[in-house]
C-alpha positions as CSV (number, residue, x, y, z in Angstrom):
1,X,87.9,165.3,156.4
2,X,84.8,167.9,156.7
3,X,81.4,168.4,155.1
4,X,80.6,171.0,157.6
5,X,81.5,173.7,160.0
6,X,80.4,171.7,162.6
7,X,83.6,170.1,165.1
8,X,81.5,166.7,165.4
9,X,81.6,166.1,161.4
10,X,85.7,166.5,161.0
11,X,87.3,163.7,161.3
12,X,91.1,164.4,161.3
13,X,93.7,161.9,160.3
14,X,97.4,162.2,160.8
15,X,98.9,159.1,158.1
16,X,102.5,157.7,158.1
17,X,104.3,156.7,154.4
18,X,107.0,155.1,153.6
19,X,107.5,155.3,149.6
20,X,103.8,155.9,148.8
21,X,102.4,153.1,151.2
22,X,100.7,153.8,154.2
23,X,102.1,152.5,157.5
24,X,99.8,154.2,160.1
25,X,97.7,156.4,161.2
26,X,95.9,158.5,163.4
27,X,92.1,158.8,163.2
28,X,90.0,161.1,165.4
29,X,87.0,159.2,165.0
30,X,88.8,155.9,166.1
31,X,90.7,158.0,168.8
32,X,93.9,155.8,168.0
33,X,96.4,154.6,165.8
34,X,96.0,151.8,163.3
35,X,99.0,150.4,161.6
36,X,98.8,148.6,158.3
37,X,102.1,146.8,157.5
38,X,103.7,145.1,160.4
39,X,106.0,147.8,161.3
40,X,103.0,150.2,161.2
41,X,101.1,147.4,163.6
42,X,104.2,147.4,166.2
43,X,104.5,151.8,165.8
44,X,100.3,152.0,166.4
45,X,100.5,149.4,168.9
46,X,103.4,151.6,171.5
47,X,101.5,154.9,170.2
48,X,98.4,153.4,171.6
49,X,100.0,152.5,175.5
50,X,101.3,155.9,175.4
51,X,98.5,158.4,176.9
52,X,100.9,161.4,176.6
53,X,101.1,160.8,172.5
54,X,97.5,160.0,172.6
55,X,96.0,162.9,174.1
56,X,98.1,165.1,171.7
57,X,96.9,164.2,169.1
58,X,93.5,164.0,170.1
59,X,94.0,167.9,170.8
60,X,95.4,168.5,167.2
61,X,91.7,168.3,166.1
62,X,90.6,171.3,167.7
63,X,93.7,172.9,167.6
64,X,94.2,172.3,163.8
65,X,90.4,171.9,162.8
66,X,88.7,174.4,164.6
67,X,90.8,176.9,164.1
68,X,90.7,176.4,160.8
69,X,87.4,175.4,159.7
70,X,85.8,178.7,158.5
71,X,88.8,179.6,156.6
72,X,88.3,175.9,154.3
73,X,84.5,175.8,154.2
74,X,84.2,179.5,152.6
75,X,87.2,179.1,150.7
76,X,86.6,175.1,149.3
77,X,83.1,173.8,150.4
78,X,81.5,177.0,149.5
79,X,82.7,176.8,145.2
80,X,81.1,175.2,143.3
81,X,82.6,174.2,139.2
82,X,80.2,173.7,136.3
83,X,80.2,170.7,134.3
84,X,81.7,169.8,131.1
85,X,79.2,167.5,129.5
86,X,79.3,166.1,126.1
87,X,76.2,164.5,125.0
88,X,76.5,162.1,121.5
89,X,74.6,159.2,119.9
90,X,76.7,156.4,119.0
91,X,76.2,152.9,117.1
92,X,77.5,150.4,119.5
93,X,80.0,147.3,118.7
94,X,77.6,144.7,119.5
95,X,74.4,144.4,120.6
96,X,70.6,144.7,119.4
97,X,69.9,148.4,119.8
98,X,70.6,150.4,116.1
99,X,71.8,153.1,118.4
100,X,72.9,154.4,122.0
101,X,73.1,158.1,123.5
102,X,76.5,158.7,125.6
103,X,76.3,161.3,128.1
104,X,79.9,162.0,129.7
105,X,80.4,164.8,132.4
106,X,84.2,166.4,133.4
107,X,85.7,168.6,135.1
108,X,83.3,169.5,138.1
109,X,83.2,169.7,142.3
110,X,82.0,168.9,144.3
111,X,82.1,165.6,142.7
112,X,78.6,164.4,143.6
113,X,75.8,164.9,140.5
């Protein structure tokens, strides 16, 4: 996850699944596992005494991220996509207004407006 360039805004996470449901993960930020279902709980938990496993994967942020950053932000965070907006006056179901304006908005990124 990145909003930047910058190594101190990634966060990278390294998930688990077992038929779309998350079991564990990884999380840089947390700088250990979390497991959520109880086989994921037990697997985070002997991740967690194991420093050798740790440390790895502590190191797959730089290794992954940094190498890697300037290739995503001018390739993703750098586009932009104009909105589809569709602007209409409607008479609504119920209520005490004769009219209402609808504005709707698709297909655009970054998602915020």
């Amino acid at each position: 996850l990145f909003n930047s360039t910058e190594l101190n805004d990634i966060e990278y996470i390294r998930s688990q699944y077992y038929n779309k449901l998350e079991i564990y993960r990884f999380s840089s930020s947390l700088g250990k596992f979390v497991g959520y279902t109880e086989y994921g709980v037990k697997q985070a938990d002997y991740f967690n005494k194991d420093t050798a496993i740790l440390n790895s994967m502590k190191a797959e942020k730089e290794r992954v991220c940094q190498h890697n950053i300037g290739i995503w932000y001018s390739n993703i965070l750098s586009k932009s996509v104009a909105p589809t907006v569709r602007l209409y006056s409607t008479t609504p179901v119920s209520g005490h207004h004769p009219a209402m304006l609808v504005c709707r908005v698709y297909d655009f990124y970054p998602k915020q407006i």
